[in-house]
PDB file as gemmi writes it, atoms N, CA and C in Angstrom:
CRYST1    1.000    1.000    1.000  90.00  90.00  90.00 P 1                      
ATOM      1  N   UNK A   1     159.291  96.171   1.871  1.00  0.00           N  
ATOM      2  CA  UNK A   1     160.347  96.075   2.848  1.00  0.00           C  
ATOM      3  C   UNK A   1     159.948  96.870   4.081  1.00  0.00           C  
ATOM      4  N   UNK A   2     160.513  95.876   5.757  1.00  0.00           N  
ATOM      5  CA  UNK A   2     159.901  97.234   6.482  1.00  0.00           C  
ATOM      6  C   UNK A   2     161.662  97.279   7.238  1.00  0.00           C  
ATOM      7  N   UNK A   3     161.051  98.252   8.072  1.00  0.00           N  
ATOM      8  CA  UNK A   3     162.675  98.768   9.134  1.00  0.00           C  
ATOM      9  C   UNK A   3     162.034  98.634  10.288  1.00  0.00           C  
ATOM     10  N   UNK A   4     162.415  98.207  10.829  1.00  0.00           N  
ATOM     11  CA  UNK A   4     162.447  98.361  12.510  1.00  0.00           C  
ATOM     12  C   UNK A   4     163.594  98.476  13.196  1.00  0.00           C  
ATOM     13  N   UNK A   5     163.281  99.028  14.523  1.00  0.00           N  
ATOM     14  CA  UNK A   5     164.842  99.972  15.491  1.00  0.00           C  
ATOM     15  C   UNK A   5     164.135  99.842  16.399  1.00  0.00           C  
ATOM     16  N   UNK A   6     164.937  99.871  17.546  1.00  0.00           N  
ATOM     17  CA  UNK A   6     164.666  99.797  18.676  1.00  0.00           C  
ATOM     18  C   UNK A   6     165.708 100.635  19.160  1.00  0.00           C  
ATOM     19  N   UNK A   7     164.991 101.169  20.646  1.00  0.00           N  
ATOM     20  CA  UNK A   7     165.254 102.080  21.520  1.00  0.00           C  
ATOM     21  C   UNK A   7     165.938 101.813  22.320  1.00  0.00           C  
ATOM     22  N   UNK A   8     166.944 101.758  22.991  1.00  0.00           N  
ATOM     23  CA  UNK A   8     167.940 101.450  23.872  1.00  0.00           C  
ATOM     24  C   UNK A   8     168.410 102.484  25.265  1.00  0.00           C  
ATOM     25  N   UNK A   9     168.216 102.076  26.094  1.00  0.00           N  
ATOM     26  CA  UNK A   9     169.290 103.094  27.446  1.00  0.00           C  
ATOM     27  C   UNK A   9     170.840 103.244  26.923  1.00  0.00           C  
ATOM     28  N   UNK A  10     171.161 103.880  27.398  1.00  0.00           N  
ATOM     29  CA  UNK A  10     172.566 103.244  27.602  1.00  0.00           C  
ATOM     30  C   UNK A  10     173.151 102.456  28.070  1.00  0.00           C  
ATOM     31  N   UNK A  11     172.955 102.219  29.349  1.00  0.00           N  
ATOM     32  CA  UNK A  11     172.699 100.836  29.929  1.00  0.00           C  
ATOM     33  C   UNK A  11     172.605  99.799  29.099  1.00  0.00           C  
ATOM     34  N   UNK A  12     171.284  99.734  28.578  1.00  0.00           N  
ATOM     35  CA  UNK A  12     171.199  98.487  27.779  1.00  0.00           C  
ATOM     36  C   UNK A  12     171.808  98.440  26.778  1.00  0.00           C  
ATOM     37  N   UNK A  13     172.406  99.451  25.729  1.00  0.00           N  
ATOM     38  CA  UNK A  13     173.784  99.104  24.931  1.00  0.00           C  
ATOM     39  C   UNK A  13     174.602  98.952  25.446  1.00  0.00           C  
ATOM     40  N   UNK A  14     174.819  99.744  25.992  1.00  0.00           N  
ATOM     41  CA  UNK A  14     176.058  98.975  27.177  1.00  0.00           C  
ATOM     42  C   UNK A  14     176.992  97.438  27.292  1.00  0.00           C  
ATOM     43  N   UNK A  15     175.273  96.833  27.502  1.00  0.00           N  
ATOM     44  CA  UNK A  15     175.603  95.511  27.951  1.00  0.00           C  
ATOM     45  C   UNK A  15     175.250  94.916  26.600  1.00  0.00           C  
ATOM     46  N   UNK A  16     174.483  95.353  25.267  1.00  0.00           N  
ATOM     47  CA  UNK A  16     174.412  94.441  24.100  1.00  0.00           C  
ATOM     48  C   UNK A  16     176.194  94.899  23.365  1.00  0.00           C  
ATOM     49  N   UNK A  17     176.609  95.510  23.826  1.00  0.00           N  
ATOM     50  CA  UNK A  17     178.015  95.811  23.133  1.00  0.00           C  
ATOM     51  C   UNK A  17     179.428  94.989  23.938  1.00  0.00           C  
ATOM     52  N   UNK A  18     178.620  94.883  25.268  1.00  0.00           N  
ATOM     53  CA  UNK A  18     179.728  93.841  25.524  1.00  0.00           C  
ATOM     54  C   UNK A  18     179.332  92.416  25.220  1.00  0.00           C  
ATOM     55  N   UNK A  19     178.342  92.142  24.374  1.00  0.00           N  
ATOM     56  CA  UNK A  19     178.396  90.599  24.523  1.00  0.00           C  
ATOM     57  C   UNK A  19     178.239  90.830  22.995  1.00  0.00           C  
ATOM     58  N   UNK A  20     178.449  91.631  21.534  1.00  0.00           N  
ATOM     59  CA  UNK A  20     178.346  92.009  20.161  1.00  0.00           C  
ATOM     60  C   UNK A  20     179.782  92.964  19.926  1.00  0.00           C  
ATOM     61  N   UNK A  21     180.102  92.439  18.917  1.00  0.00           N  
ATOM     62  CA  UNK A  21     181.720  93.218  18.364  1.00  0.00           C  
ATOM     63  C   UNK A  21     180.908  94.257  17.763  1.00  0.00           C  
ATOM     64  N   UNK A  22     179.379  94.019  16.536  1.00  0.00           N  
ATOM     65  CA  UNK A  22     178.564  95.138  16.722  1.00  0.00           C  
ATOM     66  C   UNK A  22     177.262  94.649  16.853  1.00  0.00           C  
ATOM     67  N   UNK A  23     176.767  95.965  17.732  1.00  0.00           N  
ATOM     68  CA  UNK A  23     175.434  95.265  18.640  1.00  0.00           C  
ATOM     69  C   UNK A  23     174.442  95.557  17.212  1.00  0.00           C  
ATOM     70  N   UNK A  24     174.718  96.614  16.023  1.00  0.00           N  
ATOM     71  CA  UNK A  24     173.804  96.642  15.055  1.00  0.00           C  
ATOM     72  C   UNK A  24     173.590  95.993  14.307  1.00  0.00           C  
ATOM     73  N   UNK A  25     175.029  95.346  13.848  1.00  0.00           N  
ATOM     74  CA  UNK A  25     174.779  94.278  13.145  1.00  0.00           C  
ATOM     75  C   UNK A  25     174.038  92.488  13.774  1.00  0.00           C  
ATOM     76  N   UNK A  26     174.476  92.593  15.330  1.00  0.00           N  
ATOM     77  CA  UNK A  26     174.116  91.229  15.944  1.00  0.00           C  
ATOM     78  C   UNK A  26     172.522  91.585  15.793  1.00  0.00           C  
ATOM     79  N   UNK A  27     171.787  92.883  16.275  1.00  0.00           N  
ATOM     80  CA  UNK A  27     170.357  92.946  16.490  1.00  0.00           C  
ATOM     81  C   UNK A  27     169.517  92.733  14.999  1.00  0.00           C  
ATOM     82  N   UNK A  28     170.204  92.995  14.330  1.00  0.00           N  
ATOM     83  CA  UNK A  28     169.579  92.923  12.767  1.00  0.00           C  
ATOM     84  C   UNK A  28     169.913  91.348  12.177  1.00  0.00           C  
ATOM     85  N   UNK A  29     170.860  90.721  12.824  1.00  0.00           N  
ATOM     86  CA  UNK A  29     170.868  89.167  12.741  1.00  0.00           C  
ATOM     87  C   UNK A  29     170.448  88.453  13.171  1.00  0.00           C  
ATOM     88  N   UNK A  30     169.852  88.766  14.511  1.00  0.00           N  
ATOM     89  CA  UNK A  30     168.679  87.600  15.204  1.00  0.00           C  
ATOM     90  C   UNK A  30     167.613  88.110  14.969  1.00  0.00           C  
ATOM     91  N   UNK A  31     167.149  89.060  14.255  1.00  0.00           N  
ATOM     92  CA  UNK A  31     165.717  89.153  14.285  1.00  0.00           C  
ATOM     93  C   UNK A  31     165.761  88.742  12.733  1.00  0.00           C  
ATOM     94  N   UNK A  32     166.657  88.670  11.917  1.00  0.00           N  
ATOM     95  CA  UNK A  32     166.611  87.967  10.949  1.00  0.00           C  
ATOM     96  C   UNK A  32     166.418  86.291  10.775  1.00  0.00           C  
ATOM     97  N   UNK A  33     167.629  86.073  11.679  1.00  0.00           N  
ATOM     98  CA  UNK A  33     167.713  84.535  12.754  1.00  0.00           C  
ATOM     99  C   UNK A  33     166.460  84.333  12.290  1.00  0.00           C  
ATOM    100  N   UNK A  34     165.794  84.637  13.922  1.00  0.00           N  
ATOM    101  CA  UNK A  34     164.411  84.319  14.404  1.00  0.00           C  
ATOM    102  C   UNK A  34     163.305  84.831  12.899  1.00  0.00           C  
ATOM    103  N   UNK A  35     163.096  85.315  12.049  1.00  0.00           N  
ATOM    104  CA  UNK A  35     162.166  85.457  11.094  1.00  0.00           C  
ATOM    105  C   UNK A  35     162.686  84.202  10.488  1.00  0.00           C  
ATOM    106  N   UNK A  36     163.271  83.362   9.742  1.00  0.00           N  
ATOM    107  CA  UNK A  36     164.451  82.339   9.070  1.00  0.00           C  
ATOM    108  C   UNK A  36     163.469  81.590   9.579  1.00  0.00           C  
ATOM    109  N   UNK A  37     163.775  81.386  10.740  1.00  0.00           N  
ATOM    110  CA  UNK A  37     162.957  79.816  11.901  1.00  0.00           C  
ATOM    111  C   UNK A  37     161.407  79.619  11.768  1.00  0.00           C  
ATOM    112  N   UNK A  38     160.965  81.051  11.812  1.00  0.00           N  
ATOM    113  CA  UNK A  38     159.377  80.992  11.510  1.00  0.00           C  
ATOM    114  C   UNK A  38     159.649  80.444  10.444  1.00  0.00           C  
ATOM    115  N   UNK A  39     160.115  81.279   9.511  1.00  0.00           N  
ATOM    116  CA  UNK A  39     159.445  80.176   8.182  1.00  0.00           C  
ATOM    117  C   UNK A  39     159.684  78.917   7.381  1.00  0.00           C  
ATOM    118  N   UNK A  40     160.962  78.514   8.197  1.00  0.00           N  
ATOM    119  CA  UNK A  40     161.254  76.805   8.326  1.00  0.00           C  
ATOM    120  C   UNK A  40     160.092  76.124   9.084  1.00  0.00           C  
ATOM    121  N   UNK A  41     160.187  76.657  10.419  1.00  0.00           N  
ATOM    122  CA  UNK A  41     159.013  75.646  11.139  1.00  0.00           C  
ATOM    123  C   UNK A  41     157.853  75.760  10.458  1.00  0.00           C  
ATOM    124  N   UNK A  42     157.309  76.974  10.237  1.00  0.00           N  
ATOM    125  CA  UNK A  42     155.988  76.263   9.507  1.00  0.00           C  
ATOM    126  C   UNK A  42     155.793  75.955   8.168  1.00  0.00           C  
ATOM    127  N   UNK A  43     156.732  76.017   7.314  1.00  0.00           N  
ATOM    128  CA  UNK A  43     156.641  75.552   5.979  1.00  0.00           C  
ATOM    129  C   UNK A  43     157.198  73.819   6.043  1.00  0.00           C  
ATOM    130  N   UNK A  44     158.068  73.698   7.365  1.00  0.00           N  
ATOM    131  CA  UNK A  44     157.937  71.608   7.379  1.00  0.00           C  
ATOM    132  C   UNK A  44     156.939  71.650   8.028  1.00  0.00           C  
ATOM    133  N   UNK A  45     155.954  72.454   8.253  1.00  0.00           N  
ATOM    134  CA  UNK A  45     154.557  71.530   9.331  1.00  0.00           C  
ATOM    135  C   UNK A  45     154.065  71.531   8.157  1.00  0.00           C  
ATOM    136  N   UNK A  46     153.298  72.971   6.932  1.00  0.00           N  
ATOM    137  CA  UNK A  46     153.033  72.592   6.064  1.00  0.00           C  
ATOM    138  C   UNK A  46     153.359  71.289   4.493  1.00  0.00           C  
ATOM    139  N   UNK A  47     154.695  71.057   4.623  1.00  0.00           N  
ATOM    140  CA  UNK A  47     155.332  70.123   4.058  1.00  0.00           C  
ATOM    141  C   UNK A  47     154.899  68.747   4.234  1.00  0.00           C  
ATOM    142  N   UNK A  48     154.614  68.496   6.018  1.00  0.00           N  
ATOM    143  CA  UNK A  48     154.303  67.005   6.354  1.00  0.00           C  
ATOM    144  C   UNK A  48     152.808  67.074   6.172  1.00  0.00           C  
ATOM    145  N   UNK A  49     152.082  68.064   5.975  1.00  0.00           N  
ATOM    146  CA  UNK A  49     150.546  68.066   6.021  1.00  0.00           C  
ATOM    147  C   UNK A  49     150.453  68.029   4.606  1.00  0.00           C  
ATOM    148  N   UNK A  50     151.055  68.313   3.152  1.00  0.00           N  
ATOM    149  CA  UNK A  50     151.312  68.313   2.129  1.00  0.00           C  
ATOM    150  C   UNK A  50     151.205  66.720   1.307  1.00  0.00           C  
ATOM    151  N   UNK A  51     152.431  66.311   2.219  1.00  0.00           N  
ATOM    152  CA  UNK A  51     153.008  64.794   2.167  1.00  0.00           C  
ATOM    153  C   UNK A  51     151.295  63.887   2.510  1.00  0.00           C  
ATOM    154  N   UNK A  52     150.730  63.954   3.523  1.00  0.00           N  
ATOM    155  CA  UNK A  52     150.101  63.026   4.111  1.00  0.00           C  
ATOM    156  C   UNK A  52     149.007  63.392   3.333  1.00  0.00           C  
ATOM    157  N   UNK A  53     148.484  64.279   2.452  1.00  0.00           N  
ATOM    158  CA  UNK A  53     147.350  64.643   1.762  1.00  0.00           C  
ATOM    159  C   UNK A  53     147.476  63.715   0.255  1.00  0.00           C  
ATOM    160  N   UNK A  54     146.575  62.793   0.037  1.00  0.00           N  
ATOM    161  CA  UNK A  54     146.941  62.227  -1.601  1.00  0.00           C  
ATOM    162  C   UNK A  54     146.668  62.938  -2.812  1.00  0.00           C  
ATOM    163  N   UNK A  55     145.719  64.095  -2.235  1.00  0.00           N  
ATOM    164  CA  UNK A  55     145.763  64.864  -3.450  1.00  0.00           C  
ATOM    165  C   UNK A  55     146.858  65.774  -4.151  1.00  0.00           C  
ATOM    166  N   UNK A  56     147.790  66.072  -3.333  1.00  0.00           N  
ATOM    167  CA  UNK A  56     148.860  66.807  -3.359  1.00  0.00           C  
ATOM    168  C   UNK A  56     149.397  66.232  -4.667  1.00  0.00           C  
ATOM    169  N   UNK A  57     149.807  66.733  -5.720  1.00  0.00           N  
ATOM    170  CA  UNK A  57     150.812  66.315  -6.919  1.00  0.00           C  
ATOM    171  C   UNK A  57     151.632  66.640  -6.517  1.00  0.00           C  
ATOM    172  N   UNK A  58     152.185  67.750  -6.180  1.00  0.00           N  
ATOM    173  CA  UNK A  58     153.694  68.194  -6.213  1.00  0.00           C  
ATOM    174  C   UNK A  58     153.747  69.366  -4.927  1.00  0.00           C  
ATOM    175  N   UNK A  59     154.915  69.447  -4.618  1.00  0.00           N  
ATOM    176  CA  UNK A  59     155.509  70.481  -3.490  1.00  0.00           C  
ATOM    177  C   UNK A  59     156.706  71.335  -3.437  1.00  0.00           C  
ATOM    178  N   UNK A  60     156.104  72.740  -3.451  1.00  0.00           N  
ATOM    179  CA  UNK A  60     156.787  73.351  -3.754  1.00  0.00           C  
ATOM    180  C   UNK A  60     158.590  73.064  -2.903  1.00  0.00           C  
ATOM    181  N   UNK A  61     159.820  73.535  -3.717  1.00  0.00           N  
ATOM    182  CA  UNK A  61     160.818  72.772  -3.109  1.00  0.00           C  
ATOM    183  C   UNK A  61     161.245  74.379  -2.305  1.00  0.00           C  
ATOM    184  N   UNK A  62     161.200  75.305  -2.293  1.00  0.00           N  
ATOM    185  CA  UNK A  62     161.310  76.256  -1.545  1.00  0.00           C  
ATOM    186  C   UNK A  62     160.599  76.688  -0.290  1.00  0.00           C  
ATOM    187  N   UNK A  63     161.375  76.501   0.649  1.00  0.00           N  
ATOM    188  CA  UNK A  63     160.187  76.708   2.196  1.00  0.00           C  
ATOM    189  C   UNK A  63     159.535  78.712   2.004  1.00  0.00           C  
ATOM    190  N   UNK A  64     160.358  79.422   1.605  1.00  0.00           N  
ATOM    191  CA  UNK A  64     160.081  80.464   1.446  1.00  0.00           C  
ATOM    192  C   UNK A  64     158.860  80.848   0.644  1.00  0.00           C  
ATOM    193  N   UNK A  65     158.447  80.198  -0.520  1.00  0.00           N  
ATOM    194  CA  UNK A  65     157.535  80.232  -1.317  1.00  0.00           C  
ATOM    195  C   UNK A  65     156.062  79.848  -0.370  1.00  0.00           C  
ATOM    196  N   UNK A  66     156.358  78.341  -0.132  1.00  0.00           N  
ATOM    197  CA  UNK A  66     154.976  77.698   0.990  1.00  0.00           C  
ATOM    198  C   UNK A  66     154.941  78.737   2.012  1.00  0.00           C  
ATOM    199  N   UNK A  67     155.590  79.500   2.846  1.00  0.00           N  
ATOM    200  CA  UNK A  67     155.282  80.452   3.620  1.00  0.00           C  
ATOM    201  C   UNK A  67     154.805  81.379   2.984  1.00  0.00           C  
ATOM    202  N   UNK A  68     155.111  81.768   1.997  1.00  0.00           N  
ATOM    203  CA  UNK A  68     154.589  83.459   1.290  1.00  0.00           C  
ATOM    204  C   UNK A  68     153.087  82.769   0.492  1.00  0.00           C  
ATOM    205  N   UNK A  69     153.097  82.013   0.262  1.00  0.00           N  
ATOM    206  CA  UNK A  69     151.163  80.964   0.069  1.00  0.00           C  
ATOM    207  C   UNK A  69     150.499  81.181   1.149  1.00  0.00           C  
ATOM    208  N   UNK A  70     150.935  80.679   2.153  1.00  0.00           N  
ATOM    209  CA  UNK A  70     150.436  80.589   3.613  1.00  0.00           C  
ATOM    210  C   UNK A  70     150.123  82.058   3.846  1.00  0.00           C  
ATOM    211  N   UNK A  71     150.733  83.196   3.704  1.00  0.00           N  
ATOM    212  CA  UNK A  71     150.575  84.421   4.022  1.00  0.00           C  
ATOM    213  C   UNK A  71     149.860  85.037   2.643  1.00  0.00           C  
ATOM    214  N   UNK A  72     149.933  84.640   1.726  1.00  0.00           N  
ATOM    215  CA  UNK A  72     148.848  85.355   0.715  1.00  0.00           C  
ATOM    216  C   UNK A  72     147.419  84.759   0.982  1.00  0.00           C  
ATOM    217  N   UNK A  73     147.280  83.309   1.808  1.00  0.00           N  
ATOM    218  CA  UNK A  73     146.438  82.708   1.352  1.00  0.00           C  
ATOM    219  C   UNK A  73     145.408  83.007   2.668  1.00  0.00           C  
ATOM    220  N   UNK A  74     146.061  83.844   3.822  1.00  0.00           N  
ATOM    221  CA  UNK A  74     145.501  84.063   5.116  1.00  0.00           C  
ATOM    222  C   UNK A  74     145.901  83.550   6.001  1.00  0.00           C  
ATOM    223  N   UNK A  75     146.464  81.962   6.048  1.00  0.00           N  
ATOM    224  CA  UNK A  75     146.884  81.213   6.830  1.00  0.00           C  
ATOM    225  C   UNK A  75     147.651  81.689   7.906  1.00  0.00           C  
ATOM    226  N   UNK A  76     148.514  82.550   7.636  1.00  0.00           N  
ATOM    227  CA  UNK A  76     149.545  83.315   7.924  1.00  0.00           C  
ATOM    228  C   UNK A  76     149.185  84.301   8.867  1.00  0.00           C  
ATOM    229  N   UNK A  77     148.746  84.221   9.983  1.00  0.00           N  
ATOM    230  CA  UNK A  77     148.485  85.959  10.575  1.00  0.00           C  
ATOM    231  C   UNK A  77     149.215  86.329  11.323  1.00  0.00           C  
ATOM    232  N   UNK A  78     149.018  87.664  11.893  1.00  0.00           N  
ATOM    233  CA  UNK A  78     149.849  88.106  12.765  1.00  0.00           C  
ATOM    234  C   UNK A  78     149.040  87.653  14.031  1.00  0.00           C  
ATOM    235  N   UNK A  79     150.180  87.346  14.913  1.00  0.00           N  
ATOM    236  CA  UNK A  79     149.828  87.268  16.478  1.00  0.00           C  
ATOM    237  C   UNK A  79     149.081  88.166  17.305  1.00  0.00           C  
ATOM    238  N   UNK A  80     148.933  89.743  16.561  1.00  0.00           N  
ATOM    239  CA  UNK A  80     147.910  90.303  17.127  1.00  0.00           C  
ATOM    240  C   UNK A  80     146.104  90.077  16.581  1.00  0.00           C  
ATOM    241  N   UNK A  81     146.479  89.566  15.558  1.00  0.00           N  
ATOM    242  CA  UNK A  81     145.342  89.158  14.805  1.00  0.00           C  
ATOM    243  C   UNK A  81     144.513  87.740  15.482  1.00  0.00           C  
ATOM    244  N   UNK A  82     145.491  86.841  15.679  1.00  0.00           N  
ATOM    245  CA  UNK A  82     145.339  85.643  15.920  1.00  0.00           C  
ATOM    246  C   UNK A  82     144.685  85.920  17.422  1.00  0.00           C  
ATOM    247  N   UNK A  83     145.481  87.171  18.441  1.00  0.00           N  
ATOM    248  CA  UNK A  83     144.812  86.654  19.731  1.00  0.00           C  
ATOM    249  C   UNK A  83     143.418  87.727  19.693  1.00  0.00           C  
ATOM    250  N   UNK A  84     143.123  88.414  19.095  1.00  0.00           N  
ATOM    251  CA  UNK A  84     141.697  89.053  18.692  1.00  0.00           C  
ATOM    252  C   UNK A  84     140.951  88.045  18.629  1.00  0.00           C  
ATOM    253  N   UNK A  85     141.434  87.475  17.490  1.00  0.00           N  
ATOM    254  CA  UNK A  85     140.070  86.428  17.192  1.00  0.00           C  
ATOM    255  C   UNK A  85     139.570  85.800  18.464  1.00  0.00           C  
ATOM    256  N   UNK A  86     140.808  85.560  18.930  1.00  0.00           N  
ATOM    257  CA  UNK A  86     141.009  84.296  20.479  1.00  0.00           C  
ATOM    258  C   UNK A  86     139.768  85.046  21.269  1.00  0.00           C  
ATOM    259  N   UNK A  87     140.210  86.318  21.388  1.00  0.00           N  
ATOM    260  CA  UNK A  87     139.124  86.688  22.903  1.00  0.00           C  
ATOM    261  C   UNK A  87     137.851  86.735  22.285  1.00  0.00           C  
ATOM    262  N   UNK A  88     137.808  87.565  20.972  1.00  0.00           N  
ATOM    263  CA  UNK A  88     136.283  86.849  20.748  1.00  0.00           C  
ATOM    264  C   UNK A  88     135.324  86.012  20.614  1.00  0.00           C  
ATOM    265  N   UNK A  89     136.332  84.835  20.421  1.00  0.00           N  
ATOM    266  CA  UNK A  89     135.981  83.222  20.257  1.00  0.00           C  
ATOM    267  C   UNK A  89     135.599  82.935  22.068  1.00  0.00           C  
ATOM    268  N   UNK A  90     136.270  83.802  22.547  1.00  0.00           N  
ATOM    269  CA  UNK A  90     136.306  83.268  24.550  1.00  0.00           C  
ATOM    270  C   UNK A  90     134.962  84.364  24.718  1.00  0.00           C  
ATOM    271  N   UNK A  91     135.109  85.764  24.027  1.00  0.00           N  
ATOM    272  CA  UNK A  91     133.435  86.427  24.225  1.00  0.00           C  
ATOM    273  C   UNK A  91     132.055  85.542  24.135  1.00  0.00           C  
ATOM    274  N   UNK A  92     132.741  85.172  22.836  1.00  0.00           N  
ATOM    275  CA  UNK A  92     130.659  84.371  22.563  1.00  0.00           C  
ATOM    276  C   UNK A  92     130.905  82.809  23.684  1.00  0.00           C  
ATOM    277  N   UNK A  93     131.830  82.468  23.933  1.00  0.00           N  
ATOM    278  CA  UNK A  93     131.303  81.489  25.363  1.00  0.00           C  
ATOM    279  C   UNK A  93     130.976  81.391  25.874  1.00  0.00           C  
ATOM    280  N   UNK A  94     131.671  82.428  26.769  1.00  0.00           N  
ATOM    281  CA  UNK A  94     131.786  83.163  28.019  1.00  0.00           C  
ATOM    282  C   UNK A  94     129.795  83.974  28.007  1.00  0.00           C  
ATOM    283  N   UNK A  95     129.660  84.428  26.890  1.00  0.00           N  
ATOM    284  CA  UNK A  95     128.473  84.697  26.666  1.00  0.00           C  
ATOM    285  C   UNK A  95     127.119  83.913  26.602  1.00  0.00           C  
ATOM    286  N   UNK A  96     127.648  83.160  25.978  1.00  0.00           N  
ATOM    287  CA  UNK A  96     126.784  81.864  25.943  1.00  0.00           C  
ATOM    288  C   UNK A  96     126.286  80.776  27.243  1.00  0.00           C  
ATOM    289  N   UNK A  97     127.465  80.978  28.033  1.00  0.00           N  
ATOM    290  CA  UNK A  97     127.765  80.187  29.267  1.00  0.00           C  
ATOM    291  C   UNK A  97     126.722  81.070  30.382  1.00  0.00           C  
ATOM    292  N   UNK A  98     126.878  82.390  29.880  1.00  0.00           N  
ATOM    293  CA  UNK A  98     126.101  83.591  31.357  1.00  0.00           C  
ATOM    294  C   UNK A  98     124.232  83.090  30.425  1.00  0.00           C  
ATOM    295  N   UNK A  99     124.066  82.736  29.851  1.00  0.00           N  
ATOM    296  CA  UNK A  99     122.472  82.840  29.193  1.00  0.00           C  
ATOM    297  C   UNK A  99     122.108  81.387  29.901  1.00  0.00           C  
ATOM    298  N   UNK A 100     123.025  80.665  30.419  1.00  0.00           N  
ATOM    299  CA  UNK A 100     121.939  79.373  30.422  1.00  0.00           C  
ATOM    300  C   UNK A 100     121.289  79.759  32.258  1.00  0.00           C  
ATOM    301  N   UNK A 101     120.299  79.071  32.191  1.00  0.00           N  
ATOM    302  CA  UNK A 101     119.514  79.310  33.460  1.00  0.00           C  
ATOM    303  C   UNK A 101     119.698  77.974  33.943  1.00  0.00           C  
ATOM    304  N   UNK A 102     119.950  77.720  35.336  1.00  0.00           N  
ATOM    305  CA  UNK A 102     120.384  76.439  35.721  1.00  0.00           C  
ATOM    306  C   UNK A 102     118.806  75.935  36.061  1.00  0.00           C  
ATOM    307  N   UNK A 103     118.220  74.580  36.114  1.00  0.00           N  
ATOM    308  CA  UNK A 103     117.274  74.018  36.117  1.00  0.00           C  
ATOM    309  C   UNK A 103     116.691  73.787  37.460  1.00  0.00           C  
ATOM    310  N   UNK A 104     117.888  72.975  38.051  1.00  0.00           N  
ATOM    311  CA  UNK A 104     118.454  72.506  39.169  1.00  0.00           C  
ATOM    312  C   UNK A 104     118.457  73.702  40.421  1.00  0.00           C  
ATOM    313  N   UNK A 105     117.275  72.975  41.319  1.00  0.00           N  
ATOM    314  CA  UNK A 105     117.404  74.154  42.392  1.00  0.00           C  
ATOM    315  C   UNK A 105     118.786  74.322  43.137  1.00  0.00           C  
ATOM    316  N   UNK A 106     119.351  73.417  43.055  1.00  0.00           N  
ATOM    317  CA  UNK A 106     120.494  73.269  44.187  1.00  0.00           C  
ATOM    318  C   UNK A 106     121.788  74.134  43.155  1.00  0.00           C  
ATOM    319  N   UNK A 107     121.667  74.304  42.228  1.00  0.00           N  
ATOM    320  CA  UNK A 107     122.689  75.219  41.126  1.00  0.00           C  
ATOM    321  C   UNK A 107     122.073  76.386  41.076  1.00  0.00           C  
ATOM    322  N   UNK A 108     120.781  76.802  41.096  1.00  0.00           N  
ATOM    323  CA  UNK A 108     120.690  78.493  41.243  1.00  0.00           C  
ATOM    324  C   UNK A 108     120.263  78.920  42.207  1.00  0.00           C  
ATOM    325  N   UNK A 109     120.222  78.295  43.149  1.00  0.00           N  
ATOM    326  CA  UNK A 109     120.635  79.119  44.872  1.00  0.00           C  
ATOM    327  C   UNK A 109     118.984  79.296  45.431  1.00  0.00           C  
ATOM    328  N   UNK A 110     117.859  78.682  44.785  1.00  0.00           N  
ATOM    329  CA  UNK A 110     116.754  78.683  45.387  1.00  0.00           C  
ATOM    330  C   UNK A 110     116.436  77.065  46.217  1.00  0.00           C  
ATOM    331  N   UNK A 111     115.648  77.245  47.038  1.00  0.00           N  
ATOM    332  CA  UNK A 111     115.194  76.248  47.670  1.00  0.00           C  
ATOM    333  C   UNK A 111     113.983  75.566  47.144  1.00  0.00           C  
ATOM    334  N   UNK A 112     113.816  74.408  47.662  1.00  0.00           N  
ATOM    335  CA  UNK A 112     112.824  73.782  47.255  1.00  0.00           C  
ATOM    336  C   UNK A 112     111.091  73.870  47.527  1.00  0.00           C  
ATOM    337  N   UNK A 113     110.280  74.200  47.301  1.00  0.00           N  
ATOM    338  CA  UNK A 113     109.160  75.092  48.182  1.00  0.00           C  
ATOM    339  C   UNK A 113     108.404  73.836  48.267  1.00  0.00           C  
TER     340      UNK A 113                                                      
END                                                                             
């Protein structure tokens, strides 16, 4: 189990208390909300990718379960994880892209002798 809290002005309770009868209970319900949705949306993406596979025998009938697979199985990462990979995947390009030597006099800035 984890906890998370967040830090507030006054100000900004302020204004989550006028639009929450309680702002602790509303903040601990949309981030519940919003966790709920993750794991609907991707347990029907996994579901229709399930469906369209013929090897598939059976599917699990709990979306909660196919998400907690997905997250035992790696599938699952965190968004800080996911954009790591990203820039390193854009490093070795980006790297790859600075090694080529252009052939073409008119692309590496020499003239023709």
């Amino acid at each position: 189990m984890v906890t998370l809290s967040v830090e507030l002005t006054d100000l900004e309770y302020a204004a989550l208390a006028h639009i929450a009868v309680d702002p602790h209970d509303w903040f601990s319900d949309m981030v519940k909300l919003r966790c709920r949705n993750t794991i609907h949306e991707v347990a029907d993406l996994k579901i229709k990718e399930m469906i369209a596979d013929p090897s598939v025998a059976s599917i699990p009938a709990d979306k909660e379960v196919i998400f907690e697979t997905l997250v035992n199985d790696g599938v699952i990462k965190p968004a800080s994880q996911m954009m790591e990979e990203e820039v390193e995947r854009t490093k070795m390009l980006v790297s790859t892209t600075q090694d080529l030597i252009p052939e073409t006099p008119a692309l590496d800035g020499t003239r023709p002798v």
